[in-house]
PLY file of the C-alpha trace (Angstrom):
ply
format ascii 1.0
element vertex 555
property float x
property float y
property float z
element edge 554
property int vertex1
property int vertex2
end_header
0.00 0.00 0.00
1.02 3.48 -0.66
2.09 5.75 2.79
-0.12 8.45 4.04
0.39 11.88 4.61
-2.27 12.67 7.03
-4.50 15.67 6.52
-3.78 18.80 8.71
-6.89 20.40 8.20
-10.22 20.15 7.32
-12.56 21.48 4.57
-15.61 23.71 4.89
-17.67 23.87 8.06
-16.63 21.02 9.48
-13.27 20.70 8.40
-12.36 19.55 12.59
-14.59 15.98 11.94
-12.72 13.00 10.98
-12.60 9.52 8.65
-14.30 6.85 9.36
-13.00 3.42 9.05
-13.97 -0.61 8.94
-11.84 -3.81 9.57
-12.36 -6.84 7.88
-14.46 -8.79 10.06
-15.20 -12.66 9.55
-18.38 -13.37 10.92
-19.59 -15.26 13.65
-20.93 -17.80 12.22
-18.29 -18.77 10.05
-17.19 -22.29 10.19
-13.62 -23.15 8.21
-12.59 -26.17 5.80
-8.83 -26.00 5.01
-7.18 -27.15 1.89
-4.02 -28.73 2.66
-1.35 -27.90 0.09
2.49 -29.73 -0.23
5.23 -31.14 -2.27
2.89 -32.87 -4.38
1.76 -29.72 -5.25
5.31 -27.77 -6.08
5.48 -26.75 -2.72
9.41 -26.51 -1.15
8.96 -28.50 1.81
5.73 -29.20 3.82
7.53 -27.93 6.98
6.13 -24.19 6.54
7.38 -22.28 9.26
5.87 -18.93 7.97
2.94 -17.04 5.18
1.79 -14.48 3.85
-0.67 -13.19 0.68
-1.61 -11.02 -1.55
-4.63 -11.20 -3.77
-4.40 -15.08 -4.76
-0.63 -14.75 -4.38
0.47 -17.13 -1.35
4.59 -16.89 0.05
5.11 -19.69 2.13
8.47 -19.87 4.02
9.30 -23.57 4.31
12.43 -24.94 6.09
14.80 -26.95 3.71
12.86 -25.83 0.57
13.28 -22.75 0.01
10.43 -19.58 -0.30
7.73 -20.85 -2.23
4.85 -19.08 -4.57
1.60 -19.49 -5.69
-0.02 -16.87 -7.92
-3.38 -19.01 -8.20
-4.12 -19.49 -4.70
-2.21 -22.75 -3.79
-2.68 -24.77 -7.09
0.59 -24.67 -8.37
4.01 -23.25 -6.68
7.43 -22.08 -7.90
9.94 -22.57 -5.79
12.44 -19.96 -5.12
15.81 -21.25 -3.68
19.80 -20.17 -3.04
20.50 -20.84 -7.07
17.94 -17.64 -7.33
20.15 -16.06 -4.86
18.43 -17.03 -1.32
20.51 -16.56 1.82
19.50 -20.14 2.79
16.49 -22.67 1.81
15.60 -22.78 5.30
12.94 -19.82 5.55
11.66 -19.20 8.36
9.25 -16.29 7.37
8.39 -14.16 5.00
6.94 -10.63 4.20
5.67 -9.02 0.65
4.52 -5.51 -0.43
4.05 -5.02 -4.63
7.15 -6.98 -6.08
9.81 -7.08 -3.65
9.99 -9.76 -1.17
11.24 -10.19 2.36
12.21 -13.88 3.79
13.40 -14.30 6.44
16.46 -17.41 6.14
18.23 -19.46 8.99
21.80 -18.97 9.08
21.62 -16.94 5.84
20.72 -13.74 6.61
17.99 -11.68 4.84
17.09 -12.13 1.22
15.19 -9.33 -0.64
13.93 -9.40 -3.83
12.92 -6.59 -6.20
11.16 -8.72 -8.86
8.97 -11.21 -7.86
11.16 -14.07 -6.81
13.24 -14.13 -9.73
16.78 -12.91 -8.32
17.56 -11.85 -4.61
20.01 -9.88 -2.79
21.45 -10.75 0.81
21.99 -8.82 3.41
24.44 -10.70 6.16
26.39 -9.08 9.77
28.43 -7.73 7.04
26.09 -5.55 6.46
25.41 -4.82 9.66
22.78 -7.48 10.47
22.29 -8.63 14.34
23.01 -12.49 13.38
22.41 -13.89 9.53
19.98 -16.22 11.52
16.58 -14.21 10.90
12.93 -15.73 12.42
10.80 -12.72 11.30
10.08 -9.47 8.60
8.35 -7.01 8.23
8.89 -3.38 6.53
7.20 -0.40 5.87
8.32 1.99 2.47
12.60 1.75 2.89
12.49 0.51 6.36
12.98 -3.39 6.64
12.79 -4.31 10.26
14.34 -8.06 11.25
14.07 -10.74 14.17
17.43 -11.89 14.94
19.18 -14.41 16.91
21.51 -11.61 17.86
18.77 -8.75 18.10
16.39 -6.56 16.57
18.09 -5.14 13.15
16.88 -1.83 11.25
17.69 -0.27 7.88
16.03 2.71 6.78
17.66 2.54 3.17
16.26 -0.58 2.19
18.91 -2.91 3.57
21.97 -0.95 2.09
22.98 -0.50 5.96
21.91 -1.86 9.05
21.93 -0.85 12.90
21.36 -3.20 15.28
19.43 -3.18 18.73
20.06 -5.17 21.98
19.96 -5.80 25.56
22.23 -2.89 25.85
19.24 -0.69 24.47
17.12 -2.38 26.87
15.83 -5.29 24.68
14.20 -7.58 26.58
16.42 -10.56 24.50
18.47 -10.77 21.96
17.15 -13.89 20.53
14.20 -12.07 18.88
11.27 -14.20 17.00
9.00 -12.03 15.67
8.67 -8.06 14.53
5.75 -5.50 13.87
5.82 -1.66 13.32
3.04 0.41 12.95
3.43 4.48 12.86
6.30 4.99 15.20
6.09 2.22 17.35
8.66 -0.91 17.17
7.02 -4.47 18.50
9.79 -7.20 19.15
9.03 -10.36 20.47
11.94 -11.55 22.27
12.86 -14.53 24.85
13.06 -12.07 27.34
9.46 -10.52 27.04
7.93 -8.08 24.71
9.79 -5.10 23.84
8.26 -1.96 22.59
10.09 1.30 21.39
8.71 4.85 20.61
12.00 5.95 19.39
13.14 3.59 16.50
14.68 1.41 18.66
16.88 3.93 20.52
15.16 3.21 23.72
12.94 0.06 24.59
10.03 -0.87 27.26
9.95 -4.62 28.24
7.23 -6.66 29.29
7.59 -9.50 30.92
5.09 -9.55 33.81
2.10 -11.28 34.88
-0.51 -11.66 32.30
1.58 -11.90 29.46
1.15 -15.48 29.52
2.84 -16.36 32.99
6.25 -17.21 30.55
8.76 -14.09 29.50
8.77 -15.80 25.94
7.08 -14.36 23.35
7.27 -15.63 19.52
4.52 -13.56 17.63
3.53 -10.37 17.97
0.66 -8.16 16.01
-0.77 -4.75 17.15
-3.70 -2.66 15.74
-3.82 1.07 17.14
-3.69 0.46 21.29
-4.55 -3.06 20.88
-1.34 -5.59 21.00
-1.63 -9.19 20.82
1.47 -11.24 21.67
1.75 -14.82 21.29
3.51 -16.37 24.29
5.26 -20.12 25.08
4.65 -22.04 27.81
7.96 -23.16 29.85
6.90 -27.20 28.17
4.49 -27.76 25.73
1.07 -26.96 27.22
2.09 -25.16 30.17
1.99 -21.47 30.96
1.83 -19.14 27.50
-1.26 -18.38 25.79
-2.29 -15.73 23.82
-2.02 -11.96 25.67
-4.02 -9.06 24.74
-3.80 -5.46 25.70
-6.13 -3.05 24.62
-4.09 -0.06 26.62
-0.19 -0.13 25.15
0.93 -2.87 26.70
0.65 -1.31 30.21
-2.04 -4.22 31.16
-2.51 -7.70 29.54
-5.66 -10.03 29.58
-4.05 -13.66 28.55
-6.78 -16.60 27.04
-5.57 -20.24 27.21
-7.06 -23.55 26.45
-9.73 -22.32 29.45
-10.92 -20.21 27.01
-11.04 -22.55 24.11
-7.46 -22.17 22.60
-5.63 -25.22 20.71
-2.92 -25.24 22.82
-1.14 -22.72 24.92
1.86 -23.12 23.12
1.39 -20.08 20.22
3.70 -19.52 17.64
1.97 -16.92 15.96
-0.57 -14.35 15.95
-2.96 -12.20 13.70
-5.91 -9.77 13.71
-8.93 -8.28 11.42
-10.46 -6.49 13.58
-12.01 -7.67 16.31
-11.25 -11.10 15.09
-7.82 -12.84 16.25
-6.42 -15.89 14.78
-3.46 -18.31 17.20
-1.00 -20.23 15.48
-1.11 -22.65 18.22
0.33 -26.33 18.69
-2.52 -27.54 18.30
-4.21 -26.03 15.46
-5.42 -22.90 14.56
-8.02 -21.09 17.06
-9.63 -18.05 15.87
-11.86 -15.64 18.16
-14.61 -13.29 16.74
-14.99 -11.17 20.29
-11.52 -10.36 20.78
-10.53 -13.40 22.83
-13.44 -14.34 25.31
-13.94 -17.86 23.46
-12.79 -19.53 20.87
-13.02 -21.99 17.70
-10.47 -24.41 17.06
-9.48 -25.63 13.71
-7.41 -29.21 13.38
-6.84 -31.65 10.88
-10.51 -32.61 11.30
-11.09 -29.85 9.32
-8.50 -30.11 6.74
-5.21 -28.67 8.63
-2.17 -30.53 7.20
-1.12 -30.81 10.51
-2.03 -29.58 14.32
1.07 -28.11 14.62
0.79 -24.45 13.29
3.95 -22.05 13.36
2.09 -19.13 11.63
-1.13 -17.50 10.44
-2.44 -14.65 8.26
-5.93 -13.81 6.85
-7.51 -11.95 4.23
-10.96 -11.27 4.41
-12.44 -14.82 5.43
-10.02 -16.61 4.20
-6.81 -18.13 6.42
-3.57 -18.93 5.68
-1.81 -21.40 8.13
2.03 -22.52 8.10
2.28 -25.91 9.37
4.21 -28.91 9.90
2.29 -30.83 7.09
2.20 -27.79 4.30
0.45 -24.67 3.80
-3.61 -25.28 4.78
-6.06 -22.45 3.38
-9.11 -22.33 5.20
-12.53 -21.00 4.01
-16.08 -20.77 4.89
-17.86 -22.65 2.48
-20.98 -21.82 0.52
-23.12 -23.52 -2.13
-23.41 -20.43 -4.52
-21.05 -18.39 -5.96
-21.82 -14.69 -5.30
-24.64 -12.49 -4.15
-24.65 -8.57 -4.20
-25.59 -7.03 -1.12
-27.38 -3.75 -1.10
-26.76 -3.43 2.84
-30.17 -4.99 3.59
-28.71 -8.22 4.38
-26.89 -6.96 7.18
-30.27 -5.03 8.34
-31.04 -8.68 9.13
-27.93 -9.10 11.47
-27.96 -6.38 13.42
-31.91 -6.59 14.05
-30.86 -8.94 16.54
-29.55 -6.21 18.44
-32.03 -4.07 19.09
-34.50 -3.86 22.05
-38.26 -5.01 22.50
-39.34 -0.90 22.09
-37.64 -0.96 18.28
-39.69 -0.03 15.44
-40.14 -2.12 12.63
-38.24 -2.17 10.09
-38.62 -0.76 6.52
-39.25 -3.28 4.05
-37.03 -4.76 1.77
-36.15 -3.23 -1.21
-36.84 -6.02 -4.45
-33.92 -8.39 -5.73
-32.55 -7.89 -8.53
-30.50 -11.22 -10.44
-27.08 -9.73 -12.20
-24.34 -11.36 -14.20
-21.89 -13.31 -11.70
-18.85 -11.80 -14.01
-15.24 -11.41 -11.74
-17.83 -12.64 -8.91
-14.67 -15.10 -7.60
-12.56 -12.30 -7.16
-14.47 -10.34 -4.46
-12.96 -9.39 -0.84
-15.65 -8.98 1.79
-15.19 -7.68 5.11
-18.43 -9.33 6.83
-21.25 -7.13 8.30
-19.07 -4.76 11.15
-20.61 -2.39 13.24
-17.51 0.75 13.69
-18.45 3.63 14.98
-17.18 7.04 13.15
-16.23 9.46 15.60
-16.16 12.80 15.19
-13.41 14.73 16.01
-10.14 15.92 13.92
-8.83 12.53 12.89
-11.32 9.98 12.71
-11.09 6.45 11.54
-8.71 5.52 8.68
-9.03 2.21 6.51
-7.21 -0.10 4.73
-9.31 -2.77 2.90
-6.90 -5.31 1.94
-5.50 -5.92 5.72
-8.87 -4.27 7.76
-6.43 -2.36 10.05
-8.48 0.56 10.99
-7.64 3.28 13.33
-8.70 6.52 14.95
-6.97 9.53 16.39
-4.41 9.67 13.18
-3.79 7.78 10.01
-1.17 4.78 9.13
0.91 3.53 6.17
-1.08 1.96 3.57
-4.42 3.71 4.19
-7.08 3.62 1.72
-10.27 5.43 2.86
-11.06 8.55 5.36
-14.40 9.50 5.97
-15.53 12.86 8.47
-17.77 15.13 8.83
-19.91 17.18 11.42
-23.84 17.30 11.84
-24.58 18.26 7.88
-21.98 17.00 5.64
-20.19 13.67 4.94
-16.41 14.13 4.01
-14.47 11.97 2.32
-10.27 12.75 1.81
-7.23 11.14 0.30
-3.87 12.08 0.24
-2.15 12.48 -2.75
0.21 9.51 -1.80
-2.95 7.06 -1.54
-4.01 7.40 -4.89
-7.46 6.80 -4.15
-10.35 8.64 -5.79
-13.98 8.40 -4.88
-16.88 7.79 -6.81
-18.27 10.87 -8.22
-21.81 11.09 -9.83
-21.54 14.80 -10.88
-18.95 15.22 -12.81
-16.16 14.00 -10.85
-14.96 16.87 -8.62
-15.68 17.11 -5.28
-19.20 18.45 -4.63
-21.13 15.84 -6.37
-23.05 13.21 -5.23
-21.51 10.14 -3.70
-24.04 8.25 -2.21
-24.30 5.33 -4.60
-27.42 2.91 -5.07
-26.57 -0.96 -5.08
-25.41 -2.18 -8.45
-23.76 0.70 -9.39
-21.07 -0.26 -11.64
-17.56 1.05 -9.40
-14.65 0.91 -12.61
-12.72 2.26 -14.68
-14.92 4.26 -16.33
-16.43 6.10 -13.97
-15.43 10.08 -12.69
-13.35 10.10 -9.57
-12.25 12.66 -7.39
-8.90 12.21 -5.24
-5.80 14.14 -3.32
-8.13 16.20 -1.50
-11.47 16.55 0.53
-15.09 16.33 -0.94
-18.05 17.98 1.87
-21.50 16.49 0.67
-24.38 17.91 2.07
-27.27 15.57 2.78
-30.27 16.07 0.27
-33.43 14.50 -1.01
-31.80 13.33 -4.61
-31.10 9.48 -4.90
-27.76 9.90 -4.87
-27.41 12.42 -2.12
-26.56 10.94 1.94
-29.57 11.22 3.77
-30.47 10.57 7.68
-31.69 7.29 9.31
-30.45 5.31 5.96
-27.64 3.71 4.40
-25.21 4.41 1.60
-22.64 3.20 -0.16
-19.43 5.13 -1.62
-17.54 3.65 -4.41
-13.66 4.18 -4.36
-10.36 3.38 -6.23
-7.42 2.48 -4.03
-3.57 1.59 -5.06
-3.22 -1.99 -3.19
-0.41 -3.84 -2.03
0.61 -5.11 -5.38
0.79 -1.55 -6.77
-1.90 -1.61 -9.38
-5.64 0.02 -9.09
-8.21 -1.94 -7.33
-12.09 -0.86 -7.19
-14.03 -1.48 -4.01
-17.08 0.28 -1.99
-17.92 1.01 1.65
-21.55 0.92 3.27
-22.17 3.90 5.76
-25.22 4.12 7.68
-26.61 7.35 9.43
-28.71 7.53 12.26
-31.17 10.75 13.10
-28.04 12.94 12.98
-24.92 13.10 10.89
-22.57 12.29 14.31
-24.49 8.97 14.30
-22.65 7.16 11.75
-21.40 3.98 11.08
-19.08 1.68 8.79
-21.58 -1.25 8.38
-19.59 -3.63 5.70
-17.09 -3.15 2.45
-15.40 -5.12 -0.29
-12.81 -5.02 -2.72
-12.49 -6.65 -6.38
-9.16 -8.77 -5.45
-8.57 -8.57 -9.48
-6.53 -5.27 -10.44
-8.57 -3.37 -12.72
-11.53 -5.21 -12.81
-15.32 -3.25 -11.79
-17.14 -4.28 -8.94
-20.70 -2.98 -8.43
-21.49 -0.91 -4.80
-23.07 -4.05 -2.38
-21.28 -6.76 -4.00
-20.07 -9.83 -1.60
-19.79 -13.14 -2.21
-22.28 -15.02 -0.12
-24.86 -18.25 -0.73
-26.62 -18.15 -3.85
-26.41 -16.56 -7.36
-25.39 -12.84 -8.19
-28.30 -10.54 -6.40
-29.17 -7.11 -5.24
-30.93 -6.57 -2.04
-31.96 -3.08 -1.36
-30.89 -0.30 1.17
-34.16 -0.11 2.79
-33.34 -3.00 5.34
-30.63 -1.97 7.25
-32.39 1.73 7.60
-35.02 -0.02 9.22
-33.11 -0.97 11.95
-30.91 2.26 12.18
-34.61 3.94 13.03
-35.09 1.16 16.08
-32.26 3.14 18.23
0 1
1 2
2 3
3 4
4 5
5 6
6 7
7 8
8 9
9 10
10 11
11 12
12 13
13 14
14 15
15 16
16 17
17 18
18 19
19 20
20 21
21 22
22 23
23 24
24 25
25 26
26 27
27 28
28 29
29 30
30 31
31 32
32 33
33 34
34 35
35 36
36 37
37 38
38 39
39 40
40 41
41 42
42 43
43 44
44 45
45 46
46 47
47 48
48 49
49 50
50 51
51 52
52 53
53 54
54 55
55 56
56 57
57 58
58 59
59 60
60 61
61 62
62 63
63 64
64 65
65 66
66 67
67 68
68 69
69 70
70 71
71 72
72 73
73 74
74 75
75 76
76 77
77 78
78 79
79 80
80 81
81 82
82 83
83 84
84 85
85 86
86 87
87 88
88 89
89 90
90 91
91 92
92 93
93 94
94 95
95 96
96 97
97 98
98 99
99 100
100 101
101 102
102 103
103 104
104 105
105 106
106 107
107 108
108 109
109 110
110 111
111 112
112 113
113 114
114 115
115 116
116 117
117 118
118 119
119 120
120 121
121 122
122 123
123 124
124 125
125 126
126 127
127 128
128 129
129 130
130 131
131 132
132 133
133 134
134 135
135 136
136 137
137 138
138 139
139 140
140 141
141 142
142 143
143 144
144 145
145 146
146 147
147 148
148 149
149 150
150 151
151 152
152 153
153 154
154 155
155 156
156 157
157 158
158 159
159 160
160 161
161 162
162 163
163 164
164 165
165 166
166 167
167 168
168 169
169 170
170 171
171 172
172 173
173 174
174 175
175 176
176 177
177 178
178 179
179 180
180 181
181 182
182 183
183 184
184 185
185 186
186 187
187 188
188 189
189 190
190 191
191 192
192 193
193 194
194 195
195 196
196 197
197 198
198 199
199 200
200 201
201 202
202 203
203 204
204 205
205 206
206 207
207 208
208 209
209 210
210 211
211 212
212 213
213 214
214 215
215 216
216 217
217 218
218 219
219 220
220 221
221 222
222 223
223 224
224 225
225 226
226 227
227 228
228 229
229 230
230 231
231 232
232 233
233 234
234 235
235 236
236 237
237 238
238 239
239 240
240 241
241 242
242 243
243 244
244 245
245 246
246 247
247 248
248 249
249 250
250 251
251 252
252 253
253 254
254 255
255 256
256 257
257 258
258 259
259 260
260 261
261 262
262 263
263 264
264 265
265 266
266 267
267 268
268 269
269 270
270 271
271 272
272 273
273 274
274 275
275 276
276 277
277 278
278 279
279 280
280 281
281 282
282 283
283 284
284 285
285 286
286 287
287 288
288 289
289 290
290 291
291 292
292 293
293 294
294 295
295 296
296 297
297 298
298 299
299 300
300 301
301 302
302 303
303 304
304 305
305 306
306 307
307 308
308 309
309 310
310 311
311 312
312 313
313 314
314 315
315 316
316 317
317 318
318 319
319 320
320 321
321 322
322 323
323 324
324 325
325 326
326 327
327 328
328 329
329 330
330 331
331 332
332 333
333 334
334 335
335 336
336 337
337 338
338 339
339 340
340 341
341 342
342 343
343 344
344 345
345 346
346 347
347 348
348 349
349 350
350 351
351 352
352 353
353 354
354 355
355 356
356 357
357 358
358 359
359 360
360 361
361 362
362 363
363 364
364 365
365 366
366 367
367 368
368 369
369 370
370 371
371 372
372 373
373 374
374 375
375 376
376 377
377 378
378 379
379 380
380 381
381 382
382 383
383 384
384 385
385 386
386 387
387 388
388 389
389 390
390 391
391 392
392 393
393 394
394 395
395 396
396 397
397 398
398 399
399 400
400 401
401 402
402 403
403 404
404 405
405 406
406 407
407 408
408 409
409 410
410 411
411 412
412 413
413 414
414 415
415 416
416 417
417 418
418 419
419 420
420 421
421 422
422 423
423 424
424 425
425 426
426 427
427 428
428 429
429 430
430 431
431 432
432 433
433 434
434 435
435 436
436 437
437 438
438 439
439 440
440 441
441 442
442 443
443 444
444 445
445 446
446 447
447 448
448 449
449 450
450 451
451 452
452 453
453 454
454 455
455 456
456 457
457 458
458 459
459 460
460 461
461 462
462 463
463 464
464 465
465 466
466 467
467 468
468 469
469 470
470 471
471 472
472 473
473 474
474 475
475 476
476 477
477 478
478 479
479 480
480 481
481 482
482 483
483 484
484 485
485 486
486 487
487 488
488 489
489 490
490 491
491 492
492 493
493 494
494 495
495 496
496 497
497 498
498 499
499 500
500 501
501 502
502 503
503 504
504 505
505 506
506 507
507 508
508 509
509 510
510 511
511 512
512 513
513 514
514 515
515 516
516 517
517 518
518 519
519 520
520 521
521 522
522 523
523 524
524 525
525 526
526 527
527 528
528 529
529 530
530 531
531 532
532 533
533 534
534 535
535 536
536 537
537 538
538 539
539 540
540 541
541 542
542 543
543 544
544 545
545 546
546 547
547 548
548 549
549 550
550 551
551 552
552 553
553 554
């Protein structure tokens, strides 16, 4: 994703309120089958110690093998080994953004690669690297941060020079497993305990205390905003560690074990959409949908090549799991192919949550059968429920990964949405290169507030680097109170190229009462998507808008 420069001030009246955000949620309901892929299919070795995607391009680090890839979502691989240029073909994880990618080698130091896979370059303790035994990447624009055996090692000029931190900086180990940066903040998980800098790495804060899973070991670490999630070992297998949780910084730490429905307390690996959390445990993978108070575990009952899992990722509702017996994606499964939700299918969801005294809901707008084309390669985020504050900053969005914030923006964000008690704004810095769905004209003081089959492509006007104020009206296509909308947008994704996808806001009696309610991306660069589209049970529909306002009235 392209880096944000976050917006400084505001446009109009209201130019104080903020952008709103969503996280890919996967919903409650959801119930995984994994396909198990391995040698037999191209893949390195079915020891897979680490993953990550991309669209329906899978990296799998696997130990012995080499890095392999899949551009068609597991079917085939191509294996990428030391005669490409890899430090070592023991990989022990891996990170991507557009065309270069970042693995992670034992006793070979870091390989990057500026083209796919084809050639890399290594970067050893000659160039300043902690140890050339790495366990974990991760990197942001020219900064590559990576987990050592000899410390946490930073380049800010894309590996051309290193500097390395320690103990001596107040790292909590130096045998570190696993690294995450978001803004300015530096997350190492170390044997000694998390460690946490504000600085760069000049100066570090170490957790080791009770609550972070009774053990100072920590493997995995993730963090979205305040929220941190570090995945912590037990002294033996089964005993102590868990998964720890702080919603605050790290200053306090709620820790879920097996007593809470966790594989195994033993995790290797952590990730988050939201309020959804997935455990790379040693015994399977356990995901949570309420941020950790129970959980569903996933084996090889369920199609897991094996129950011991060394790491996880997710995109949308689909999962990615490393383990000892290959590289298992999980899905939810569903007998059709695609249906196109106008936001009244989430009306029925949240229904549930309203009171005995709620009004009854509008009716349902009719449904309207479309052409299933590019219906595989839709991203949905689930039906969410995020609240868009209003105040200077807002909520920001990415809608590959879900991360979502408020109080200030992040790397890689694709949608900001503010405004005060009259207006919905919508802004993108010029580094984003997203541009919103204009019906008038494209510039930005049109109409945005698209019906459901709306065709969001190519062809359409856009407005972008800037800020749009829409007043709310009585025309079709203007935002209106107690009712739901839908604005189409063009983002820049991970791999670089132009991606279409929409976002459903609903409004309660005032402007202030808004909220993020579901979105979805075409996973296909280039290719249209029309505004509701998900893929769900059944053929290609349109339900209407009218649903969801329904029970927006009922608070």
């Amino acid at each position: 994703m392209q880096s944000n420069t976050l917006k400084k001030s505001a446009v109009g009246a209201i130019a104080t309120a903020v952008i709103v955000t969503g996280v890919l949620a996967t919903p409650a309901t959801a119930s995984y089958t994994f396909t198990n892929y391995t040698t037999a299919n191209g893949l390195g070795n079915n020891s897979v110690y680490g993953v990550y995607a991309s669209g329906s391009t899978i990296y799998a680090a696997t130990f012995g093998g080499g890095l392999s890839v899949s551009s068609n979502g597991g079917t085939s691989w191509t294996n990428r080994t030391t005669a490409n240029g890899l430090g070592s073909n023991s990989v022990f994880g891996v990170y991507a953004s557009g065309s270069t990618i970042y693995a992670a080698t034992y006793g070979g130091g870091l390989s990057v690669s500026s083209d796919g896979g084809t050639s890399f370059t290594n970067y050893t303790t000659a160039n300043g690297l902690g140890n050339n035994s790495v366990r974990g990447v991760y990197a942001s624009g020219s900064t590559i941060y990576a987990a050592t055996y000899g410390g946490l090692s930073v380049s800010t000029n894309n590996g051309t020079s290193w500097t390395n931190y320690t103990t001596a900086n107040g790292l909590g180990s130096n045998y570190v497993s696993g690294v995450y940066a978001s803004g300015g903040t530096i997350y190492a998980a170390t044997d000694g305990g998390l460690s946490i800098s504000s600085d760069g790495g000049s100066t570090w804060s170490n957790r080791n205390i009770d609550g972070l899973g009774n053990d100072p070991a920590v493997f995995g670490v993730y963090a979205i905003g305040s929220t941190i999630y570090a995945a912590t070992l037990g002294e033996f297998l089964g005993s102590g560690g868990g998964l720890s949780v702080s919603s605050n910084g790290g200053t306090s730490w709620t820790n879920y074990t097996t007593t809470n429905g966790l594989g195994n307390n033993f995790v290797l690996g952590v990730y988050a959409i939201g309020s959804t959390i997935y455990a790379a445990t040693a015994g399977g993978v356990s995901v949570s949908s309420d941020g950790g108070t129970s959980w569903t575990n996933y084996t090889t009952a369920n199609g897991l090549g094996s129950n011991g899992v060394y790491g996880v990722y997710a995109i949308g509702s689909t999962i990615y799991a490393a383990t000892d017996g290959g590289l298992s994606v999980g899905v939810v499964p569903a007998p059709g192919a695609f249906a196109l939700l106008g936001v009244a299918g989430l009306a029925a969801r949240r229904r549930r949550r309203c009171t005995a005294s709620c009004a009854t809901a509008a009716a349902v707008a009719a449904v309207a059968t479309l052409a299933s084309t590019s219906a595989g390669g839709v991203i949905y985020s689930g039906p969410v429920d995020l609240v868009i504050p209003v105040d200077s900053e807002g909520r920001y969005l990415n809608l590959e990964t879900g991360v979502s914030t408020t109080g200030g923006g992040f790397d890689g964000c694709d949608f900001n949405a503010y405004g005060g008690d009259e207006y919905l704004n919508l802004w993108s810095a010029p580094s984003w290169g997203t541009g919103y769905r204009d019906l008038t004209g494209g510039a930005p003081s049109g109409y945005t507030n698209l019906q459901p089959g709306a065709v969001i492509g190519g062809a359409g006007q856009y407005f972008g680097t800037t800020a749009g104020t829409y007043p709310f009206g009585t025309d079709t296509n203007q935002w209106k109170l107690n009712s739901t909308g839908i604005v189409g947008l063009r983002f820049i994704a991970s791999d670089n190229l132009t991606h279409y996808g929409w976002v459903a806001i609903a409004f309660g009696a005032t402007a202030a009462d808004r909220r993020i309610v579901g979105y979805a991306y075409e996973s296909v660069a280039g290719a249209s998507i029309v505004a509701g589209a998900i893929p769900a049970p059944g053929a290609m529909a349109l339900l209407g808008v009218a649903g969801l306002v329904g029970t927006r009235r009922r608070r």
